[in-house]
N, C-alpha and C positions, 0 to 999 in steps of 0.2 A: 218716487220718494216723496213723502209725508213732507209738511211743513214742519221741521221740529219747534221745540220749547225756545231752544235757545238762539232759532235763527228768526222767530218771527221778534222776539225779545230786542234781538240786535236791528232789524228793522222800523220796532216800534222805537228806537231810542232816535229816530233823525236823523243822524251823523252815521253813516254806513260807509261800509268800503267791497261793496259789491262787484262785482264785474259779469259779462255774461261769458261763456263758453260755448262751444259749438264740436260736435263731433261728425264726421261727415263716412259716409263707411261704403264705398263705392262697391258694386256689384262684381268684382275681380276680387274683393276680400281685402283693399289697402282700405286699412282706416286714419283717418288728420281728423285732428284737431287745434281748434283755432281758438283765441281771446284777444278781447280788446282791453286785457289787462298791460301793463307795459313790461310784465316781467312772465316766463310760464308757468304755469299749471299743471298739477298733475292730479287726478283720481278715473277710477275706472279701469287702470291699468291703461287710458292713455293721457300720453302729452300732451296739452294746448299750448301751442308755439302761439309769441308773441308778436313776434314779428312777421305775420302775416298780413298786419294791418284791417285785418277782418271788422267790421263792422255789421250792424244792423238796424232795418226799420222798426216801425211802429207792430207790431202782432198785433192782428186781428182776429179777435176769437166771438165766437158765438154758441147760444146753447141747440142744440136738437142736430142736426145733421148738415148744419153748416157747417163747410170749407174755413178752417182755418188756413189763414196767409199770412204771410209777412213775406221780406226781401233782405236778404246777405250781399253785402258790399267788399269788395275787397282788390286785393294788388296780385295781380300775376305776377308769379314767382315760381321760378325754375326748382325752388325747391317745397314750395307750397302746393300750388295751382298755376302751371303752367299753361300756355294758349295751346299748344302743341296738343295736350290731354283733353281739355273743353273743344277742339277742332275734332277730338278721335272719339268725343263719346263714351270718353271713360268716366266722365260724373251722371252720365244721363241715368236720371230717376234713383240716385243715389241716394239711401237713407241718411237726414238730417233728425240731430238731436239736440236740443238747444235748453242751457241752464243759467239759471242765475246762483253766481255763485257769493260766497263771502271769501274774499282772496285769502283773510289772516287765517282762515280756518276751514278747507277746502271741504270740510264734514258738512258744513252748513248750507247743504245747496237746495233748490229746487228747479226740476226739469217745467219748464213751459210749454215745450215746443217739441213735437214730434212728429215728422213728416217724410219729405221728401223732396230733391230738386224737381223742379219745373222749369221752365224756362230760363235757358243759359244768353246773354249778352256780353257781346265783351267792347272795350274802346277803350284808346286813353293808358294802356297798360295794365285795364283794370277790367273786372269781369264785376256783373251785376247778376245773382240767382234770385230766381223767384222760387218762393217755401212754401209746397202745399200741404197739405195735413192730412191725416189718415183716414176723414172721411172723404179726400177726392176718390179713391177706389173704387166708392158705390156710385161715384158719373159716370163710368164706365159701364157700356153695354153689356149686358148679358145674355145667354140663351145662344139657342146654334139655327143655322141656316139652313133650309131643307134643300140639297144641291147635290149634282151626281157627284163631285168629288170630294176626297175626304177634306174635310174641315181640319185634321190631328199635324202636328209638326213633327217630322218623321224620328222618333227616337223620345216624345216626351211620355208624361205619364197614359196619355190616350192612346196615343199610339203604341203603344209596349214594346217596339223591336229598341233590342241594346246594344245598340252602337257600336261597342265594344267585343262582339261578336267575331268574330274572324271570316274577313272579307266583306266588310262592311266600310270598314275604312284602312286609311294608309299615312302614316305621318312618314316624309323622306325631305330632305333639305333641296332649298331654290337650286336649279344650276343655272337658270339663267333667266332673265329679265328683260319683255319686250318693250309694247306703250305701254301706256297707262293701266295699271289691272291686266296685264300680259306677262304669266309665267308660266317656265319650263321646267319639270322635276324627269328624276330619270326614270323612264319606261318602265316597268314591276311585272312580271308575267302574276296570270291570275285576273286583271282588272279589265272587262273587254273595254272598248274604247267606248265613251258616251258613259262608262257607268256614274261618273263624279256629276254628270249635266242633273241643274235643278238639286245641286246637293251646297254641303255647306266645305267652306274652306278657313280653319283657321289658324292662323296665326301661332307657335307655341312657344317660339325664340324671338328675339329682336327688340327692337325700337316700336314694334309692332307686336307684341307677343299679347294674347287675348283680346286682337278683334277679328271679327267671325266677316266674311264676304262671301256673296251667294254667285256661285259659279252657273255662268252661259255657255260658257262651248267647253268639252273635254274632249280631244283628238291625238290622234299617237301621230308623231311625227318623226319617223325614224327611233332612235332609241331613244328619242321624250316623245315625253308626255306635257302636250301644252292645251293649261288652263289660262280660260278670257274667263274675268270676272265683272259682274253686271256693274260694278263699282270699285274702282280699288279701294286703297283699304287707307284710310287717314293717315296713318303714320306709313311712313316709309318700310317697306318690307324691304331685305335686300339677299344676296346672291350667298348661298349657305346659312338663313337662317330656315329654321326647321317649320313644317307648313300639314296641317292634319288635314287631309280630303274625307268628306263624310258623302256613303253613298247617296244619290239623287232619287228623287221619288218625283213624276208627275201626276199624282192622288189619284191614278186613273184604279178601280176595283181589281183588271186583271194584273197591273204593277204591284198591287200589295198582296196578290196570290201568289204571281209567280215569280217575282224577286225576293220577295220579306216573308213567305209562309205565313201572313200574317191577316189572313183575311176574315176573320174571326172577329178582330181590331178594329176591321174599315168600319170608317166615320161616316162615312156618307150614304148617297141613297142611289145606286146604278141606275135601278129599273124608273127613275122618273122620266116620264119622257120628253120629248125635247120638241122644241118650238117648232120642228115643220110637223109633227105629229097634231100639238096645238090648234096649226092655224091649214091642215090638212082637212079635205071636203070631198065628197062625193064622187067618184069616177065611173063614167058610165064604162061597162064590161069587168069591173073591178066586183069582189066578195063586197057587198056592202048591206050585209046581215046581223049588224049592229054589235058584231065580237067586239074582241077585244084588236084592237091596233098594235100592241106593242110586243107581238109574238115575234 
């Protein structure tokens, strides 16, 4: 949004009654918003809650391909920004929108700040985010790695197999709960045992519901079925909530032949060869007619 007429008007005059706003729109699809106005706000079709106690630093903007930064201040709040959610990864790289508004006349705004969280702190009851801006994207590497296994993550746009597919995956509730990242679902004919290992498991009910943990051992144990998870999962999973298992892939060429049909897709490069090939020499009684080594 434009500077209009009447909001640069009402700042040329001195005496203003601005305030800033904040929209935060986390990767699960909840959107908060936040002001350090003392009463709410509303445009955009959302709320800014007051009582957030949300603050902010200095923005730092530059022209050409510099990093805008600034830093968001604010109170854990069980109904805001709770420690619980900032522990589980639920704001991670969360889109950040930031406006200055005119409170009498919420028409009158300008967006400053368009970014994303970065770096989450918390102490004191209170959580500090660092704001990066939408030219961080381009510090990220690009380009792919030339490697026997597939670079693609199984089910995304490179990869093409659809998850969704029948017998690829299995959503069925916890029965039971061992250590840490130790659960039991009930046994399913159709899944041979190991097919969930190196696959993904997430979350779809709970106190936990949308976050994703990468499963290490899948083994039938009588009539369960018990997943160790390389991590449990931030928030508390518990006994009957619902759990989606997505089949496992290790990027190997003949895995995405003859599991997923889908070796058309594979990302990577089988026939490179591998380091004893490399650093292999001359054998006397051996073919050493200068062919080829990797037949």
């Amino acid at each position: 949004m434009s500077l209009s007429a009447g909001f640069l008007a009402h700042l040329a005059t001195g005496a203003t009654s601005v305030c800033q706003c904040w929209a935060v729109s986390r990767r699960d699809g909840v959107v908060l918003g936040f002001t350090d106005h003392d009463r709410d706000l509303a445009f955009e079709g959302i709320v800014f809650r007051a009582a957030s106690g949300m603050t902010a630093r200095a923005l730092q903007t530059g022209t050409g391909l510099a990093v805008d930064n600034s830093e968001a201040v604010g109170a854990l709040s069980d109904a805001c920004v709770s420690e619980a959610d900032l522990m589980a990864g639920r704001f991670d790289g969360a889109e950040v929108r930031n406006w200055i508004v005119n409170w009498q006349d919420v028409g009158q705004r300008l967006m400053q700040f368009r970014g994303s969280f970065g770096e989450v702190t918390r102490a004191g009851g209170a959580f500090r985010a660092e704001l990066r801006g939408l030219s961080e994207g381009l510090n990220q590497v690009q380009g792919l790695a030339y490697q026997r296994a597939c670079s693609a993550v199984l089910g995304d746009a490179r990869c093409g197999v659809d998850l969704a597919r029948a017998g690829l995956a299995l959503e069925v509730p916890i029965v039971a709960k061992g250590g840490a990242g130790v659960y039991s679902v009930a046994a399913v004919a159709g899944f041979a045992q190991g097919w969930f290992q190196r696959g993904r498991a997430r979350m779809m009910t709970g106190d936990a519901a949308g976050l994703v943990g990468l499963v290490k051992f899948d083994q039938t144990e009588g009539v369960l079925r018990r997943l160790d998870l390389w991590v449990d999962f931030a928030r508390s999973a518990a006994v009957g909530d619902v759990i989606r298992l997505e089949a496992g892939c290790d990027k190997s060429a003949d895995t995405c032949r003859d599991r997923f049909a889908n070796f058309a897709n594979f990302r990577g490069f089988p026939h490179i060869p591998g380091e004893d090939w490399m650093t292999s020499y001359p054998v006397s009684g051996k073919g050493n007619d200068g062919g080829s080594l990797s037949k």
